[in-house]
KELOPA-612684 format. One record per residue: residue number from 1; residue in three letters; y, z, x of N, C-alpha, C in turn. Coordinates in steps of 0.02 Angstrom, whole numbers, plus 50000, padded with zeros to 5 digits. Example, Ala and Ser with C-alpha at 12.3 -4.5 7.8 and 13.67 -1.06 7.14 Angstrom:
% KELOPA-612684
SITE num residuo    ny    nz    nx   cay   caz   cax    cy    cz    cx
SITE   1     ALA 49716 50390 50660 49775 50390 50615 49835 50390 50660
SITE   2     SER 49888 50354 50642 49947 50357 50684 50002 50394 50645
% end
This chain:
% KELOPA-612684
SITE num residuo    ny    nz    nx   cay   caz   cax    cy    cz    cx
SITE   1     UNK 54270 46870 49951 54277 46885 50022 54209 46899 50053
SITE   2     UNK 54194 46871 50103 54126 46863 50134 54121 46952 50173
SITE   3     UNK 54058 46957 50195 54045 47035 50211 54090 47047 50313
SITE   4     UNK 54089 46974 50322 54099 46967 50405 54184 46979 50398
SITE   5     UNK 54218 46964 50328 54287 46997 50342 54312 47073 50350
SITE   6     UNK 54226 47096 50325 54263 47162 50275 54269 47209 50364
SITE   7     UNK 54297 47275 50372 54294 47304 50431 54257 47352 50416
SITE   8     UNK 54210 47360 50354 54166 47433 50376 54115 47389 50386
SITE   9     UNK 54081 47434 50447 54005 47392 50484 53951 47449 50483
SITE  10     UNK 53902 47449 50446 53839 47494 50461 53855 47533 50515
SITE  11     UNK 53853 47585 50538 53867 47638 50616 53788 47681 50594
SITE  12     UNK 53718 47682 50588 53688 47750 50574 53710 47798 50617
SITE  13     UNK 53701 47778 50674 53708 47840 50741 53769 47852 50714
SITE  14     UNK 53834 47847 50723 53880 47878 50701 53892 47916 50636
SITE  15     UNK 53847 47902 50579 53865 47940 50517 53805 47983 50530
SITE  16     UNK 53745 47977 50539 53690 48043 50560 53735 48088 50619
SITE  17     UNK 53767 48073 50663 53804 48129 50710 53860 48155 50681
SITE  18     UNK 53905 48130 50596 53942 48163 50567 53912 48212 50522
SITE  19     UNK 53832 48179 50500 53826 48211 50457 53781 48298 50474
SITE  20     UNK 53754 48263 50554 53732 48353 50551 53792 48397 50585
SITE  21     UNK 53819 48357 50623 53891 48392 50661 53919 48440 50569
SITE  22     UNK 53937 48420 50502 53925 48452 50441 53909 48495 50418
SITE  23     UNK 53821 48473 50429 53796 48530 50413 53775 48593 50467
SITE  24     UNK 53792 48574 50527 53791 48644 50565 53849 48671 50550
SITE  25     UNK 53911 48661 50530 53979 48682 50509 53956 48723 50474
SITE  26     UNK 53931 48695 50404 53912 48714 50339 53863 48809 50370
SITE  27     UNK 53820 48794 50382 53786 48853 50407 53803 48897 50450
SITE  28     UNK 53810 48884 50499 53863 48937 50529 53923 48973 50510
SITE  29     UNK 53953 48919 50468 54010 48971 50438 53973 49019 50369
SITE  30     UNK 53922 48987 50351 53890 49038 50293 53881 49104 50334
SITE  31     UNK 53820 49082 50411 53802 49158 50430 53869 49217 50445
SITE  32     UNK 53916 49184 50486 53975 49233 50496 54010 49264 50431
SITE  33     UNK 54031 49213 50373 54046 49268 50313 53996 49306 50286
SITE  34     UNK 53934 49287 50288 53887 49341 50262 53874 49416 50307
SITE  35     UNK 53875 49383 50371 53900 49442 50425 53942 49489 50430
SITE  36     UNK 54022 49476 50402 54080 49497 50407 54070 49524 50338
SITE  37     UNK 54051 49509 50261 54065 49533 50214 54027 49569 50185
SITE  38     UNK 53953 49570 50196 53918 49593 50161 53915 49704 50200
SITE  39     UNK 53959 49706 50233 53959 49783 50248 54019 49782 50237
SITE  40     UNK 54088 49761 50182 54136 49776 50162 54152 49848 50168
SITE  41     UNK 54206 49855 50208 54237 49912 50160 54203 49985 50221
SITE  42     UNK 54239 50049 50222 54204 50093 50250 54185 50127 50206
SITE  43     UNK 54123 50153 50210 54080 50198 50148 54086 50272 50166
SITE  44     UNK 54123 50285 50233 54122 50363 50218 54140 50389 50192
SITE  45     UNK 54203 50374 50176 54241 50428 50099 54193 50426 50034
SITE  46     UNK 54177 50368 50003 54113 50378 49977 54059 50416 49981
SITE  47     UNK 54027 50404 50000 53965 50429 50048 53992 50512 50057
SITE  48     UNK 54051 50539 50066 54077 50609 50061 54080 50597 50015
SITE  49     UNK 54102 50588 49963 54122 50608 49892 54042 50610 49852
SITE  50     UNK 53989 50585 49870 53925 50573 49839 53888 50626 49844
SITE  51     UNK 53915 50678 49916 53866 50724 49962 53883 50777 49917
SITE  52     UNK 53957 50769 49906 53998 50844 49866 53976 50847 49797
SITE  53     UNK 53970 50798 49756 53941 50788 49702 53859 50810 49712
SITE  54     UNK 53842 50789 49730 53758 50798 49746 53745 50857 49743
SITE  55     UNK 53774 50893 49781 53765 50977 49814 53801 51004 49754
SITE  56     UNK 53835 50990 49698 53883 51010 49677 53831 51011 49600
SITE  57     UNK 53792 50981 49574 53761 50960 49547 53694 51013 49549
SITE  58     UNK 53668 51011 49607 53607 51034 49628 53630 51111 49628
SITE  59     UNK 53685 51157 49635 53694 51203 49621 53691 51230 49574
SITE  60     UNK 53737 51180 49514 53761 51223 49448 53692 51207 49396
SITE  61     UNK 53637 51168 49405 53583 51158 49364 53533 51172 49401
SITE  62     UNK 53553 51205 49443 53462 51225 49491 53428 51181 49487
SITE  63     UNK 53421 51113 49536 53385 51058 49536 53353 51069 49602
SITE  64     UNK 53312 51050 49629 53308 51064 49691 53302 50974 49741
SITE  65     UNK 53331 50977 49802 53344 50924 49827 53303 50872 49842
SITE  66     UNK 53244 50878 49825 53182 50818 49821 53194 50782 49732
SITE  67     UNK 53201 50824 49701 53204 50790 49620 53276 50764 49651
SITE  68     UNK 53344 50785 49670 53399 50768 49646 53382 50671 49702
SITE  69     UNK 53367 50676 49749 53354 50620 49778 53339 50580 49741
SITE  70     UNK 53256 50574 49722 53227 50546 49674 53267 50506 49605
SITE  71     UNK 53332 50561 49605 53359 50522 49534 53424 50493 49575
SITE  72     UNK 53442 50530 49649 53495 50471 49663 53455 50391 49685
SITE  73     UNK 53389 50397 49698 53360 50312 49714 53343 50296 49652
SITE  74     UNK 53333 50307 49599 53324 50272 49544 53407 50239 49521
SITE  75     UNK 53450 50293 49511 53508 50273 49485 53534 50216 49552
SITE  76     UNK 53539 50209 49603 53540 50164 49654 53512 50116 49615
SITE  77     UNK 53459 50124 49617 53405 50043 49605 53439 50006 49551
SITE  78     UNK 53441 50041 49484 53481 50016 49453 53558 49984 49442
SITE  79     UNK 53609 50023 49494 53675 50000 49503 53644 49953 49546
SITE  80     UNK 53617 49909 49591 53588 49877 49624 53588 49819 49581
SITE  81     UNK 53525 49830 49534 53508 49767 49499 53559 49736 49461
SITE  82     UNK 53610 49771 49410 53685 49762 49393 53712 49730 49441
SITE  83     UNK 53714 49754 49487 53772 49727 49520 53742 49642 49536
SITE  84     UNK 53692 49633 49535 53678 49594 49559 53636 49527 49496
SITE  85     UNK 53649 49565 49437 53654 49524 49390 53719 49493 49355
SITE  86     UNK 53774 49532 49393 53825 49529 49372 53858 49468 49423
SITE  87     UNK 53833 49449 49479 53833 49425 49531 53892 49481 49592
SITE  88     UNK 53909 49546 49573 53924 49584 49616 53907 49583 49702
SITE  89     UNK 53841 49593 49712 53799 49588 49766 53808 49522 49795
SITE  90     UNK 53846 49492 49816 53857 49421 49832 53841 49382 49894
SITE  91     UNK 53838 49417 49942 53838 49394 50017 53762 49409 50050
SITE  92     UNK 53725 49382 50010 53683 49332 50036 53669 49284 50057
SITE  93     UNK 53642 49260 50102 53643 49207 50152 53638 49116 50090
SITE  94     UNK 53626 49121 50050 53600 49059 49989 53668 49089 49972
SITE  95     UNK 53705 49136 49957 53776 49117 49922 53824 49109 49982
SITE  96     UNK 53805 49152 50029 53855 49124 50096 53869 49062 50094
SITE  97     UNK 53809 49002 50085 53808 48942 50129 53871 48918 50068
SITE  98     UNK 53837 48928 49975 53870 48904 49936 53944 48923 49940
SITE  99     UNK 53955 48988 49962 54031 48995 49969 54062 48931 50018
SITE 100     UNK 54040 48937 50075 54073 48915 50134 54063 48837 50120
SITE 101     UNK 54005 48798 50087 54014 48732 50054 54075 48728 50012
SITE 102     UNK 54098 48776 49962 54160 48753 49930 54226 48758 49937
SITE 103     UNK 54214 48786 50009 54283 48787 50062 54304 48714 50110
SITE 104     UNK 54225 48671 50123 54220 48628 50164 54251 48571 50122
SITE 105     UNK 54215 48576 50054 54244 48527 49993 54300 48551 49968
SITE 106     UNK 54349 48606 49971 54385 48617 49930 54388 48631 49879
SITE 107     UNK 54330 48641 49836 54324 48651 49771 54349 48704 49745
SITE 108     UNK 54344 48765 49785 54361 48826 49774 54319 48850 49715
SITE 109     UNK 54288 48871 49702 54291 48894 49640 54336 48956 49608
SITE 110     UNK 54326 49005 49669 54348 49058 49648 54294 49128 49646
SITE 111     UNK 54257 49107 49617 54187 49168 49604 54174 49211 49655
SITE 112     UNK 54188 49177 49718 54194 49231 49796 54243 49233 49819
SITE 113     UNK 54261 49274 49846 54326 49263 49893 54329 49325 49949
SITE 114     UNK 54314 49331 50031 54330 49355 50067 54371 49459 50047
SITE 115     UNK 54343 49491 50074 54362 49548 50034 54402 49588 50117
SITE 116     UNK 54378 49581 50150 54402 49604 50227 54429 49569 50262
SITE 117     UNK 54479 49602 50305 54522 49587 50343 54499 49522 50397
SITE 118     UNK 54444 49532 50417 54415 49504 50469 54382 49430 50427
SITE 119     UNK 54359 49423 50385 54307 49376 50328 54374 49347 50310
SITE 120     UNK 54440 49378 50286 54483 49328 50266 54524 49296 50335
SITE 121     UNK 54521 49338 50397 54556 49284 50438 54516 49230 50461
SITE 122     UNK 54428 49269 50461 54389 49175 50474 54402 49141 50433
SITE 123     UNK 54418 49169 50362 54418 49097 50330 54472 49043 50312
SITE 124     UNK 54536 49096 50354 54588 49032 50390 54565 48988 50461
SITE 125     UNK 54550 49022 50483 54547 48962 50537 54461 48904 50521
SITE 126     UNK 54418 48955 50481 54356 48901 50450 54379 48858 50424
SITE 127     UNK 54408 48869 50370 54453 48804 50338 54502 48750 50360
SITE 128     UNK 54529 48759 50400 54558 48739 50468 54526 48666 50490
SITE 129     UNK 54460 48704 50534 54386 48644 50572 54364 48632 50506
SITE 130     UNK 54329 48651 50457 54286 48638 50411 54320 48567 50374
SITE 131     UNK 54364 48569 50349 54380 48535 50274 54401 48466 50333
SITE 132     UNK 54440 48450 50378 54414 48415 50397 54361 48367 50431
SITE 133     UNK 54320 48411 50447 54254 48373 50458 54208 48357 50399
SITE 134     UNK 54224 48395 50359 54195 48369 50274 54216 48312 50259
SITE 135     UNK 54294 48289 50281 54332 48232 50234 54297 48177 50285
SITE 136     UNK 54308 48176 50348 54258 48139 50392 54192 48126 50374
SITE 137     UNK 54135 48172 50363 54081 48161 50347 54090 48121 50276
SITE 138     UNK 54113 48140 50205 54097 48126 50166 54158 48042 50156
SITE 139     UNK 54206 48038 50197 54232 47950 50192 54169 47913 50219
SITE 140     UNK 54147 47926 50294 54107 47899 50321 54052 47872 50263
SITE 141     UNK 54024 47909 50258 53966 47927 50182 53992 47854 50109
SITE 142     UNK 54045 47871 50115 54072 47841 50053 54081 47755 50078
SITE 143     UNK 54103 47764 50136 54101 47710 50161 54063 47666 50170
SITE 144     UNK 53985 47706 50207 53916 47672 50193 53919 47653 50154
SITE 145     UNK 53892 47690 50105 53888 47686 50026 53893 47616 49987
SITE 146     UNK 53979 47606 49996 54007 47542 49965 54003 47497 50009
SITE 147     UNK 53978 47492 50058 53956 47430 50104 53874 47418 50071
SITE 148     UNK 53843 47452 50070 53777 47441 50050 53779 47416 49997
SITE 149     UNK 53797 47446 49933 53802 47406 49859 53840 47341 49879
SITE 150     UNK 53891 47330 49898 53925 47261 49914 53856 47200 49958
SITE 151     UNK 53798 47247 49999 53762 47191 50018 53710 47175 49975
SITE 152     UNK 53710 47229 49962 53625 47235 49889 53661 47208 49820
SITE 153     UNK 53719 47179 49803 53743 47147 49770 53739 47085 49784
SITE 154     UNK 53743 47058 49860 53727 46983 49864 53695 46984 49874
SITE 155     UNK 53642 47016 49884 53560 46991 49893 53541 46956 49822
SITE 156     UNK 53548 47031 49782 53527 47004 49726 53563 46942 49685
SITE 157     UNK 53605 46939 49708 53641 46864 49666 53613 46798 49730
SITE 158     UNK 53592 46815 49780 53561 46746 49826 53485 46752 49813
SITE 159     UNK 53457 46794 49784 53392 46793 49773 53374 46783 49705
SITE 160     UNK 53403 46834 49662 53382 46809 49600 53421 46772 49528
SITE 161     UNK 53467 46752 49577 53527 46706 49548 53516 46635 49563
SITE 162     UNK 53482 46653 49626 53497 46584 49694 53552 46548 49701
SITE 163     UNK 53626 46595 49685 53677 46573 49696 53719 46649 49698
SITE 164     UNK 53775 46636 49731 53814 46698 49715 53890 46697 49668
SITE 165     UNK 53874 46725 49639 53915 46716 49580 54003 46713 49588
SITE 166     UNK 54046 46690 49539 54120 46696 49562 54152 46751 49557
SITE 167     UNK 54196 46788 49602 54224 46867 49587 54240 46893 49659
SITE 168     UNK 54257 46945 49631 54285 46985 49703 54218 47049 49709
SITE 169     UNK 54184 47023 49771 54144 47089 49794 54175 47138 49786
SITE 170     UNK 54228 47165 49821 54257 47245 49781 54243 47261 49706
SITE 171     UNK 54278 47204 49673 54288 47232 49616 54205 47224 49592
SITE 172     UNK 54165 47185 49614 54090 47193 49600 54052 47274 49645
SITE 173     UNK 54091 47318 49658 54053 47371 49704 54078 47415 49667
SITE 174     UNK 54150 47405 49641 54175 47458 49606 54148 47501 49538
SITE 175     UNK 54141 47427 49507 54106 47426 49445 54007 47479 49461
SITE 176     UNK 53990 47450 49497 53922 47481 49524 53929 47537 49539
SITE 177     UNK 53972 47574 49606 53978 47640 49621 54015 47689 49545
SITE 178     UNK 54063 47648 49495 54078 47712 49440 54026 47714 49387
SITE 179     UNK 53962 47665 49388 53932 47672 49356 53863 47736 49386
SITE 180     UNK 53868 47734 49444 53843 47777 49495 53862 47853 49485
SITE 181     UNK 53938 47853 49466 53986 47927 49463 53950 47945 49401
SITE 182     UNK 53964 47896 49330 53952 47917 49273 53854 47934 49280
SITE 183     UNK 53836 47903 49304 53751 47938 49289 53747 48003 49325
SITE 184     UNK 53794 48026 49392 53775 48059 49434 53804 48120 49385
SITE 185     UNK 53839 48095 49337 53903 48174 49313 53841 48197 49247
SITE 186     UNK 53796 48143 49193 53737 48142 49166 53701 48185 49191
SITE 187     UNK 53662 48158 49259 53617 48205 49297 53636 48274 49292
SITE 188     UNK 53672 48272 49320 53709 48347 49346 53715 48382 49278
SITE 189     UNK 53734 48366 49207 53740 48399 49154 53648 48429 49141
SITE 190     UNK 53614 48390 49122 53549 48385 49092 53507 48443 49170
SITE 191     UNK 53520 48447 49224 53503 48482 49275 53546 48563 49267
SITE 192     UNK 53610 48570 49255 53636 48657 49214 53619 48653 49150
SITE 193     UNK 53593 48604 49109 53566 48628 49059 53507 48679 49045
SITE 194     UNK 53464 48662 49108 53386 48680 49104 53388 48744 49143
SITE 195     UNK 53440 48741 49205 53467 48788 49238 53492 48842 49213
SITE 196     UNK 53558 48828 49209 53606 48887 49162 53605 48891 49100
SITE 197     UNK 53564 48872 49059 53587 48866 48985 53652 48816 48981
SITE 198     UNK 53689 48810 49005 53742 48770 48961 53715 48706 48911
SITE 199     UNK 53767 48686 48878 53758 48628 48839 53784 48558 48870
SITE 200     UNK 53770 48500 48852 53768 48450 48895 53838 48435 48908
SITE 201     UNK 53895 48427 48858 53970 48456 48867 53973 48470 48915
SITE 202     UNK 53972 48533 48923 53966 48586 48973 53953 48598 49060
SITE 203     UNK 53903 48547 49045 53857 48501 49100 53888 48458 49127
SITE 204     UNK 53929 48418 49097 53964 48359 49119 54019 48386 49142
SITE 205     UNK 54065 48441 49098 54124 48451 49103 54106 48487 49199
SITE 206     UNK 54072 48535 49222 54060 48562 49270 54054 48511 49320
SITE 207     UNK 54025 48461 49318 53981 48423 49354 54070 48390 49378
SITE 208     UNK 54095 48347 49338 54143 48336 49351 54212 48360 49381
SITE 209     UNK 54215 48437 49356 54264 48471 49398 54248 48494 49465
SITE 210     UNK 54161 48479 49476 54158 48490 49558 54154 48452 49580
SITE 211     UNK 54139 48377 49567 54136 48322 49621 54223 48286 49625
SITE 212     UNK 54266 48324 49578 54339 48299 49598 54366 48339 49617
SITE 213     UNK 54323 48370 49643 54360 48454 49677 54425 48467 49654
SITE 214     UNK 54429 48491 49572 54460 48523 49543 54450 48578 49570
SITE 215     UNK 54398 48630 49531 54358 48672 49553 54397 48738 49512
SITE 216     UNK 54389 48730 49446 54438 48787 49413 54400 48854 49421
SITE 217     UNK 54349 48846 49405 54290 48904 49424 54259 48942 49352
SITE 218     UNK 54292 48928 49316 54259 48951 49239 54214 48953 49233
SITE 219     UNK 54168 48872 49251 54090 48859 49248 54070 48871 49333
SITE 220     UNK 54018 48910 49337 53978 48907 49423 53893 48897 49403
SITE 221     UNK 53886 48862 49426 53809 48873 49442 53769 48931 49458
SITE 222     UNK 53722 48947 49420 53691 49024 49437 53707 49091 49406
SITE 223     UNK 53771 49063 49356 53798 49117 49329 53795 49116 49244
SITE 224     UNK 53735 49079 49244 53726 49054 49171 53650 49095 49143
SITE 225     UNK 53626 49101 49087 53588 49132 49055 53526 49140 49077
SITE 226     UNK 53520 49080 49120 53431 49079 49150 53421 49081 49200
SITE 227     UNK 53411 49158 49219 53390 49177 49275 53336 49229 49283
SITE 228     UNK 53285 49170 49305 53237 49198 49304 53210 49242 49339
SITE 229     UNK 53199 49200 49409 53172 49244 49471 53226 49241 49520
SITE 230     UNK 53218 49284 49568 53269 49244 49649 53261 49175 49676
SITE 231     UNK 53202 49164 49661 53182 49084 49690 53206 49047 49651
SITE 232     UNK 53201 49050 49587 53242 49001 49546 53322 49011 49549
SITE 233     UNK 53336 49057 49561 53426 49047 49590 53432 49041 49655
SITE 234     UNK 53411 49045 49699 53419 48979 49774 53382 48919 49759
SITE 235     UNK 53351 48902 49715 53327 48827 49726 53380 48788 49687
SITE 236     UNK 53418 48814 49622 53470 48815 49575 53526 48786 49628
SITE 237     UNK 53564 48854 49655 53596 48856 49701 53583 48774 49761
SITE 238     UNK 53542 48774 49786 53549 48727 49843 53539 48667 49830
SITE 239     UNK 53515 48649 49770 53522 48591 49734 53565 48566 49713
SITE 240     UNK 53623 48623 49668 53673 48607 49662 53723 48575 49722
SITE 241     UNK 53715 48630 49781 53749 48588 49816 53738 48515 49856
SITE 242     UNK 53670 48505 49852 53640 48419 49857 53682 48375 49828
SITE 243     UNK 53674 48404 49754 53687 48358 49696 53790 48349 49702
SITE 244     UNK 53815 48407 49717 53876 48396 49727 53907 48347 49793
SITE 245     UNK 53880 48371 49834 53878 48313 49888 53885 48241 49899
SITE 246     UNK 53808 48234 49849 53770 48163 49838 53842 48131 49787
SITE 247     UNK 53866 48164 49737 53909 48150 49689 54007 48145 49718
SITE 248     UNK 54019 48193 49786 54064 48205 49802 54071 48106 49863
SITE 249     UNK 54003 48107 49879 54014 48034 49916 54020 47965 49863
SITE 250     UNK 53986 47971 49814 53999 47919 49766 54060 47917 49747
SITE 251     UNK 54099 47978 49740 54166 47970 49713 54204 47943 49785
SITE 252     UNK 54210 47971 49831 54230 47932 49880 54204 47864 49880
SITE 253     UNK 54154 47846 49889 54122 47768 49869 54177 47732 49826
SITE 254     UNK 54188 47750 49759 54218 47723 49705 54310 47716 49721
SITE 255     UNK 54344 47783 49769 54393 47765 49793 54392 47711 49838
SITE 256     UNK 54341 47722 49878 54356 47652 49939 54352 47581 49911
SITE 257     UNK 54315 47577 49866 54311 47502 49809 54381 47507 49779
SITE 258     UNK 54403 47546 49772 54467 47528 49732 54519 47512 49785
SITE 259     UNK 54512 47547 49833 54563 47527 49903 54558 47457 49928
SITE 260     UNK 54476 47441 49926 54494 47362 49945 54502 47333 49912
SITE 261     UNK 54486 47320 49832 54542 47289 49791 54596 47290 49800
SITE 262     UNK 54639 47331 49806 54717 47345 49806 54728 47308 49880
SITE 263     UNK 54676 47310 49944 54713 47274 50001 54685 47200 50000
SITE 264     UNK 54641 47180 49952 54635 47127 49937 54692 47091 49885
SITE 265     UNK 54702 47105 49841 54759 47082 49805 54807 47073 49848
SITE 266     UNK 54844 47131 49878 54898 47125 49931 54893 47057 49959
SITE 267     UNK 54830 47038 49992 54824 47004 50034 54826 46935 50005
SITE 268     UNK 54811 46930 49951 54820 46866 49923 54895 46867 49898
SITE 269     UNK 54927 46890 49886 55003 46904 49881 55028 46863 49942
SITE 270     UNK 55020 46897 49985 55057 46879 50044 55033 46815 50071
SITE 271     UNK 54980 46771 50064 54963 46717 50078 54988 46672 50028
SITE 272     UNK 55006 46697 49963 55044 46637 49931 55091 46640 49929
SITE 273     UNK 55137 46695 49937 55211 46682 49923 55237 46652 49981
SITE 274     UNK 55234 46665 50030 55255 46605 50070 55245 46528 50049
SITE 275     UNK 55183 46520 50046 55194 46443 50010 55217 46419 49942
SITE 276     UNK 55225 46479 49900 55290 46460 49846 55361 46464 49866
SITE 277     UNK 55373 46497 49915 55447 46506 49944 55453 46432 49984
SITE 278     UNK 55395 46404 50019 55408 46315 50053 55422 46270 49991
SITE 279     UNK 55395 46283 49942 55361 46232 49898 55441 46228 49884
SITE 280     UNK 55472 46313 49850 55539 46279 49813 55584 46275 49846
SITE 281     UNK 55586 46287 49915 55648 46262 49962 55661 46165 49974
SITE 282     UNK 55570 46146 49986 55567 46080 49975 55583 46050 49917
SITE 283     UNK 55580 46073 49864 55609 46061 49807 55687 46056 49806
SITE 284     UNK 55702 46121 49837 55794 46097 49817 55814 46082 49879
SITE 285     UNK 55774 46044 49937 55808 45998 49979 55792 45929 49957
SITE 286     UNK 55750 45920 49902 55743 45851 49863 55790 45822 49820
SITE 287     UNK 55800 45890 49775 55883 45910 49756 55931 45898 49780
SITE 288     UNK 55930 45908 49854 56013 45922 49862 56006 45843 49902
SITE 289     UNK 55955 45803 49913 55950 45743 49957 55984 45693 49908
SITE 290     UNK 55975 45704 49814 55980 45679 49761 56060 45682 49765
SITE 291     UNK 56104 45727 49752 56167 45775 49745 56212 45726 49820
SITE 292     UNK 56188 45744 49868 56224 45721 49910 56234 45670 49930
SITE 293     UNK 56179 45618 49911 56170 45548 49915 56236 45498 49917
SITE 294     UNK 56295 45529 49883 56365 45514 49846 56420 45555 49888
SITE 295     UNK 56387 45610 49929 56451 45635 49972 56464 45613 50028
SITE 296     UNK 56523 45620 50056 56520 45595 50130 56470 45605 50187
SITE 297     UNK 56480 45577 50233 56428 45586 50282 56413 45667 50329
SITE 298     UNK 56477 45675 50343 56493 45760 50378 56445 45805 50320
SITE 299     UNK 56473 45797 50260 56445 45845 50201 56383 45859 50216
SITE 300     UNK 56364 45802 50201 56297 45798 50191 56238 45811 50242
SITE 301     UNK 56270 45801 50308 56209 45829 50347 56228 45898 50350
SITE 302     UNK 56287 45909 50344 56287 45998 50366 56240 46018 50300
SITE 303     UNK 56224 45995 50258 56200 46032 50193 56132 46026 50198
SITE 304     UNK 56092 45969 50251 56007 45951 50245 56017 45992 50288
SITE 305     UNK 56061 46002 50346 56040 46061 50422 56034 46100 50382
SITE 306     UNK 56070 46154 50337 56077 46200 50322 55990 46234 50269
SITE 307     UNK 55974 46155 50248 55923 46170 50207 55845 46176 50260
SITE 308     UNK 55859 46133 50306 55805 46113 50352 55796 46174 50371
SITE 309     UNK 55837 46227 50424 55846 46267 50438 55797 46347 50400
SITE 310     UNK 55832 46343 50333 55768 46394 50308 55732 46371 50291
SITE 311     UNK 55688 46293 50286 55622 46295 50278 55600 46309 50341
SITE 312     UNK 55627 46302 50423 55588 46309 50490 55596 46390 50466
SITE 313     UNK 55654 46440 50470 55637 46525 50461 55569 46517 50401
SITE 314     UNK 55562 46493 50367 55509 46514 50314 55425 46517 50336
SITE 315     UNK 55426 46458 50376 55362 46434 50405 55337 46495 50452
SITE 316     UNK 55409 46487 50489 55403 46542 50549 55371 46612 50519
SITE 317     UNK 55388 46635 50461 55372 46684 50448 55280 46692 50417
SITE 318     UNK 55281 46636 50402 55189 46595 50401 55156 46622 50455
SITE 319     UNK 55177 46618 50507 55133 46631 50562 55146 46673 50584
% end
């Protein structure tokens, strides 16, 4: 099938206006849950219960209130760093965005989830706008995608073939974009390897449950052994979500190749069975021209009308 049948047509302006229309989605909904969640919760009953202890403390051991400080900001600093090795401390603006990316994809993981009243009703109606403008952005995407390999496939067979070979372009894009999935699910392993510690297993198995937005959540990015600095877990972090992206459109890519196979086949279906349905009607009016040759005259034309008749419905249905 030549490229002038197919109906996806290059659009840039239209997929650059899906794709930042996206990513302003993407960000904005990070800043509002990081907004809404990261002061969870009211701390005054706390915050009373800390004062009574404190004073309560500083009485019965004669401490005086400059030392007892001193050891409530150390012990702070430390529940601090816990918490935040533990990934407790979560709603930071680099995990915001990653939360609110795996709401847009669906992936869910799980590892965050909305803790307030207000953070969980945005994130009904975020989910709402979001996940479809994701499925928009990333068909669009996918769509490119397998239009491009389908032309950079006949280039290269009119250039360095100097002929183009026999086959079905789909099924020649298909083959290209899952070989695309399988390196991209590679990448992605050998990239949490160096990252998280995992093992390449491990790597793949992750890589793959986020670009099919499974998204069981067992494995997350960032929550693996090597963590070094903060910079190395947002560069971790936002890569990953590149790389999930880049991987979430190839898999779309690889569905849309399989869709036009399936409406290509169809389509050759339906262009031949009609002309096997003429072929054997003409056949058994050759038949019955044979058969009747010997019957009376009345018989016999009521029996060619009768045959004539559904080869004209058959044709009709040709056109």
């Amino acid at each position: 099938m030549d490229e002038t049948d197919n109906p996806i047509r290059f659009e840039p302006k239209s997929l650059s206006i899906k794709i930042v229309i996206g990513i302003l989605v993407l960000l904005v909904g990070a800043a509002v849950f990081m907004e809404l969640e990261r002061t969870k919760g009211d701390p005054t009953p706390e915050k009373s219960d800390a004062t009574k202890l404190k004073e309560s403390l500083a009485e019965k051991y004669n401490i005086s209130v400059t030392d007892l400080r001193q050891l409530e900001t150390a012990i702070g600093q430390e529940a601090a760093e816990k918490e935040d090795a533990k990934g407790l401390n979560r709603w930071t603006y680099g995990k915001s965005v990653f939360f609110a990316f795996t709401i847009m994809t669906t992936i869910g993981y799980g590892h965050m989830s909305p803790q307030t009243w207000q953070g969980q009703l945005f994130c009904i109606f975020y989910s709402l706008i979001a996940i479809p403008v994701a499925g928009i952005m990333l068909l669009s995407v996918g769509n490119h995608v397998s239009l491009a390999i389908r032309v950079f496939i006949r280039f290269l067979e009119r250039t360095c073939l100097s002929s183009v070979r026999s086959g079905s372009a789909e099924f020649k894009s298909f083959f290209v974009t899952f070989l695309l999935m399988v390196l991209m699910i590679f990448f992605g392993a050998i990239l949490t390897s160096h990252t998280d510690g995992w093992t390449f297993i491990e790597g793949c198995y992750f890589t793959f449950i986020s670009v099919s937005t499974i998204g069981f959540g067992d494995y997350v990015v960032n929550d693996g052994e090597l963590k070094s600095t903060n910079h190395a877990k947002t560069f971790a972090v936002n890569f990953t979500i590149v790389l999930i992206t880049v991987g979430l459109c190839v898999v779309s890519s690889v569905l849309c190749s399989v869709s036009a196979i399936i409406e290509e086949r169809q389509k050759r279906m339906r262009m031949q069975l009609p002309d096997s349905a003429t072929n054997a009607l003409n056949a058994a009016n050759l038949a019955l021209n044979t058969v009747t040759s010997n019957l009376p005259l009345r018989l016999s034309t009521r029996a060619k009308n009768a045959v004539d008749s559904a080869v004209v419905e058959t044709r009709k249905g040709e056109i």
